[in-house]
C-alpha positions in Angstrom: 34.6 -5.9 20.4 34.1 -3.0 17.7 37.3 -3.9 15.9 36.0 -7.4 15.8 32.4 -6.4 14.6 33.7 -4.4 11.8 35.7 -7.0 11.0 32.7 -9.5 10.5 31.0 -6.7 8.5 33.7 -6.3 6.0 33.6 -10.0 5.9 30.1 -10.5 5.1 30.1 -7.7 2.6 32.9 -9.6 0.6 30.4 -13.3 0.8 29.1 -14.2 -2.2 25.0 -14.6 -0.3 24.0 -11.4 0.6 20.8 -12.4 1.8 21.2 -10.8 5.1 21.5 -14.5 6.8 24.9 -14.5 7.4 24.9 -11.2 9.0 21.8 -12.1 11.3 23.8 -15.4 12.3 26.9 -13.9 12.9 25.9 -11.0 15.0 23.7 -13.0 17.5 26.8 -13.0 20.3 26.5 -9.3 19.8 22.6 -9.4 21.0 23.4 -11.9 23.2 26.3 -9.7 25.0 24.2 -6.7 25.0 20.9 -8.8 26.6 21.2 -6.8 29.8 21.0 -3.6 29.2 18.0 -1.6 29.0 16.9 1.5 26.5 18.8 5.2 26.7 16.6 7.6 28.6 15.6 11.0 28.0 17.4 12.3 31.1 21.1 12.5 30.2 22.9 9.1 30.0 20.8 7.2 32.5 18.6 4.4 30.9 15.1 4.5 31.2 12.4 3.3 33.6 11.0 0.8 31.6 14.1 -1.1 30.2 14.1 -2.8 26.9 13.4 -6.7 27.3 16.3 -8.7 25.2 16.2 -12.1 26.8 14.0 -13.6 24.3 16.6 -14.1 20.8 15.7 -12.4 18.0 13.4 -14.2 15.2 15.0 -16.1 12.5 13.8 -15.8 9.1 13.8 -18.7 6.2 16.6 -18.2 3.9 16.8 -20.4 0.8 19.8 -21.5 -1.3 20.0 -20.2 -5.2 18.5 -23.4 -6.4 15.8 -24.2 -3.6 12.2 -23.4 -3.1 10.7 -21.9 0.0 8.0 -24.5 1.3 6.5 -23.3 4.4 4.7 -26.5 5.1 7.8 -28.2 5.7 9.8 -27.4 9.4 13.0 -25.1 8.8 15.7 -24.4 11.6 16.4 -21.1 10.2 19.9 -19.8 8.4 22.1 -21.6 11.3 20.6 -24.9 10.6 20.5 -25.6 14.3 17.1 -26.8 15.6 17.0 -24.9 18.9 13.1 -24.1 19.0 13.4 -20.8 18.1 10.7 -19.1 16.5 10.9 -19.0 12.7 9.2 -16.0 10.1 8.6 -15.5 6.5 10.4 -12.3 6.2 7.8 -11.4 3.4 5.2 -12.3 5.2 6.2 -10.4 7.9 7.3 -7.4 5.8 3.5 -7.4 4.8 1.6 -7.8 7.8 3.8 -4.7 9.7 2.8 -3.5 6.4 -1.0 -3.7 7.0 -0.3 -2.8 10.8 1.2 1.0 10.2 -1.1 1.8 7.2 -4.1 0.7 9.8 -2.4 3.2 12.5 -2.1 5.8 9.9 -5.4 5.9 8.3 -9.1 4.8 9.3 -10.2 2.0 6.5 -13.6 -0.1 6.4 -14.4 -2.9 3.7 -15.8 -1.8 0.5 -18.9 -2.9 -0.6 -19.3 -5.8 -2.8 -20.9 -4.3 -6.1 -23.9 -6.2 -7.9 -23.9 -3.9 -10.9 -22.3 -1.2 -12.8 -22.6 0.7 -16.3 -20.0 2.9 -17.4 -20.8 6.2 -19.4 -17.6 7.7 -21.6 -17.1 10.9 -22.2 -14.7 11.0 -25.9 -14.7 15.1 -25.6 -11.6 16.3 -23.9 -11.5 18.2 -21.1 -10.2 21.8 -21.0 -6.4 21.7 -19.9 -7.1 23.8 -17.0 -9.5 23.8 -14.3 -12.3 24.2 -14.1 -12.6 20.4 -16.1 -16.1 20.0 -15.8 -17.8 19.8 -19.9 -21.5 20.1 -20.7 -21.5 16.4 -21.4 -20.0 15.5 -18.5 -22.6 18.3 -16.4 -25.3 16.2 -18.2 -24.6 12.7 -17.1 -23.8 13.9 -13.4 -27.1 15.5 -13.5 -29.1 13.0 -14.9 -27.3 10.3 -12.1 -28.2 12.6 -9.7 -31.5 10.8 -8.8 -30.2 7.5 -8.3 -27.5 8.7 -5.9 -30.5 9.3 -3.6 -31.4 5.9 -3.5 -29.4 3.9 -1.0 -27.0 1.5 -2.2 -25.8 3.3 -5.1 -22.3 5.2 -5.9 -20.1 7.0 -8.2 -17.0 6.7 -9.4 -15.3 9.2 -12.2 -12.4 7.3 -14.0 -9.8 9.7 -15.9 -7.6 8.3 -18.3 -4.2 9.4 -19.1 -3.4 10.0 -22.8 -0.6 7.9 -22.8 1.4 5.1 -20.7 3.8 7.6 -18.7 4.4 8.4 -15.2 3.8 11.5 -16.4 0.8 11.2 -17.9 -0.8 9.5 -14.7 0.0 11.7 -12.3 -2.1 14.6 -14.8 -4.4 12.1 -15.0 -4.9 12.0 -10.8 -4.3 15.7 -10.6 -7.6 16.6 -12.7 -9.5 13.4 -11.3 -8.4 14.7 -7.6 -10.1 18.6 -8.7 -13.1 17.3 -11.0 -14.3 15.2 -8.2 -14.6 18.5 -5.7 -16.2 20.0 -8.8 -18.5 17.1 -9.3 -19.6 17.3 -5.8 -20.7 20.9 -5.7 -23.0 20.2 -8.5 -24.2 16.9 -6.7 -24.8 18.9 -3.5 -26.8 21.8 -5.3 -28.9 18.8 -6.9 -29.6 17.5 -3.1 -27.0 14.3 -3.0 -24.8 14.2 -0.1 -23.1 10.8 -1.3 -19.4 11.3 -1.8 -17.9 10.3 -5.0 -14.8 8.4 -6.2 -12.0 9.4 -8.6 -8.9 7.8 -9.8 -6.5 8.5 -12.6 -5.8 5.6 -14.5 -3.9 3.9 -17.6 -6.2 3.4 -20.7 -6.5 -0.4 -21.1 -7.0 -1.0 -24.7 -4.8 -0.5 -27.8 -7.4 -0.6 -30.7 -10.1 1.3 -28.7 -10.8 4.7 -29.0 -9.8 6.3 -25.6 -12.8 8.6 -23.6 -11.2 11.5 -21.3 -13.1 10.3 -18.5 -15.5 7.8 -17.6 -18.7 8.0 -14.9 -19.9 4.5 -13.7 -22.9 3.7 -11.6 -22.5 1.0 -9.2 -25.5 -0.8 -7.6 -24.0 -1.9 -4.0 -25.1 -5.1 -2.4 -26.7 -4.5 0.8 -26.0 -6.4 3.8 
């Protein structure tokens, strides 16, 4: 049987569709032949108490030909063009929603508030090359936004923009957003805010425009 399944593998690997539909087609006798067994255990060789349920087939997933458009309004059989009821998933649909599922186990998200209003203020001086990043102009406009952080439904986000369009010059970019945020927040906290700030690293958009080291917008929050 492993002669035989390396076989099949060398043969797949030589098909001209390497989709991955041939090779979940071709190996459902294996799944099939294996149905009965249950999970390894973690004492020695024995299998576990609660033994892996395989009597329900695996999914099939809608392949298309070269030429052919996926419609997912229409019925498909899956790869083996066999209508046996089984249950049938957009592999990139799927892909996206397990996705969504391990980046909600990982970290604790909630919905961001839909903003009413903003106003950006640039900064064009540069920043110093090392920490700490924090200008007098940039001290001044943190300061003077300092009152309106203490009305509810109001935020901050600082936006510094890489000097040119490099992986490089993004990640400095994050790296000095990432510290002048903690630095932005000491001098919010000594001026009596306690609302956390934003800061991202980012691309500068515009070609013709002259390019600000960082950027401070005020955002007006709708409130439910």
């Amino acid at each position: 049987m492993t002669a035989l399944l390396a076989f099949f593998i060398v043969l797949n690997s030589l098909a001209s569709e390497q989709t991955g539909a041939n090779l979940h087609s071709g190996t459902g006798s294996f799944v099939r032949a294996f149905s009965s067994s249950g999970g390894i255990g973690n004492a020695g060789n024995k299998t576990a108490s609660n033994a892996i349920d395989l009597e329900e087939s695996t999914p099939k997933y809608i392949v298309n030909g070269p030429d052919e458009k996926q419609d997912l309004s229409q019925k498909s059989t899956g790869p083996d063009d066999v209508d046996d009821r089984q249950r049938i998933i957009d592999r990139q649909e799927d892909d996206f929603q397990r996705f969504l599922q391990e980046a909600k186990r990982l970290h604790s998200v909630k919905p961001i508030a839909d903003v009413s209003g903003e106003v950006a203020f640039d900064v064009l001086n540069r920043l110093p090359s090392e920490a700490p990043y924090m200008t007098e102009g940039l001290r001044q406009i943190i300061l003077n936004a300092a009152p309106t952080l203490r009305r509810p439904g109001y935020s901050m986000r600082l936006t510094v923009w890489a000097s040119m369009p490099s992986k490089t010059a993004w990640l400095k970019a994050v790296t000095i957003a990432t510290a002048l945020r903690g630095e932005v927040n000491v001098l919010l906290k000594e001026a009596g805010v306690s609302t956390p700030i934003e800061a991202v690293g980012q691309a500068w958009i515009s070609s013709t425009e002259k390019r600000p080291s960082v950027s401070v917008v005020m955002q007006k929050l709708k409130m439910n």
